[in-house]
C-alpha positions as CSV (number, residue, x, y, z in Angstrom):
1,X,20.4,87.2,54.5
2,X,21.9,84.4,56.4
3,X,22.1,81.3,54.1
4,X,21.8,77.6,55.4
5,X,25.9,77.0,55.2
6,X,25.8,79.8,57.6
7,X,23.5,78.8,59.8
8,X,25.2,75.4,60.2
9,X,28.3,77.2,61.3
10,X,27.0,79.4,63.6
11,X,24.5,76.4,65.5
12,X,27.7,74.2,65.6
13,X,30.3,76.8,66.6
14,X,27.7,77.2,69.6
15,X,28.1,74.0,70.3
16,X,31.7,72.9,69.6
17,X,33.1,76.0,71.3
18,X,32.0,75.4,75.3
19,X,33.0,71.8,75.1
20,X,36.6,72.9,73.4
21,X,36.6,75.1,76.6
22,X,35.0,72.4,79.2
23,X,37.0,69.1,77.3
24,X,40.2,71.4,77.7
25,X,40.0,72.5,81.3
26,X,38.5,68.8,82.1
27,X,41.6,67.3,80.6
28,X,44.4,69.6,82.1
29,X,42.6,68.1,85.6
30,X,42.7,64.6,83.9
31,X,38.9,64.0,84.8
32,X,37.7,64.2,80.8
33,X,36.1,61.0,80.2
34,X,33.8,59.3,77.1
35,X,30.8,59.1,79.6
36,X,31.1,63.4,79.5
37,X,31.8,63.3,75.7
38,X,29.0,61.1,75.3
39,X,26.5,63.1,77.7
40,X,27.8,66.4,76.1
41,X,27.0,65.3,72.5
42,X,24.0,62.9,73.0
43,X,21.5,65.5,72.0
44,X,22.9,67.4,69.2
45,X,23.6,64.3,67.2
46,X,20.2,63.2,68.0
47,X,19.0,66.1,67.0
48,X,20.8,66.3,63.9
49,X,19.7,62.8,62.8
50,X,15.9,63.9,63.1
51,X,16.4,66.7,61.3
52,X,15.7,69.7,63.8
53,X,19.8,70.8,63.6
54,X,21.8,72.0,60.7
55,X,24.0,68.6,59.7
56,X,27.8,69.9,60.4
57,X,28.9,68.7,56.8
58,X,26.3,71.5,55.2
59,X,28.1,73.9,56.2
60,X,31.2,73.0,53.8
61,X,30.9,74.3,50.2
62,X,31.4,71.6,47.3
C-alpha cells in the first residue's frame, strides 16, 4: 500500500525532475530566467496551498 509520505515523493519527484532537466539545459544556454521559474511553479504551489497536492514537507519523516 502506498502511504501519504510516498505519495508526496513520487507527485513532487514528477515535478522537480523535468524542471532540473529544462532549468539545466536553459541555463547552460544562459536563457533560464525567474519569469520561467515563476511560470513553471505557479500551479503546483497553488495547488499545494489549496490542498489538492501532497505538501513537499510530508513527505519527510519526524
Amino acid at each position: 500500500m502506498v502511504t501519504s509520505s510516498q505519495q508526496a515523493l513520487a507527485v513532487w519527484g514528477v515535478l522537480v525532475a523535468p524542471f532540473a532537466l529544462l532549468a539545466l539545459v536553459l541555463w547552460t544556454r544562459d536563457a533560464l530566467t525567474v519569469r520561467f521559474v515563476g511560470a513553471y511553479w505557479f500551479a503546483p504551489v497553488v495547488l499545494t496551498l489549496i490542498g489538492v497536492l501532497p505538501a513537499p514537507w510530508h513527505a519527510v519523516p519526524g
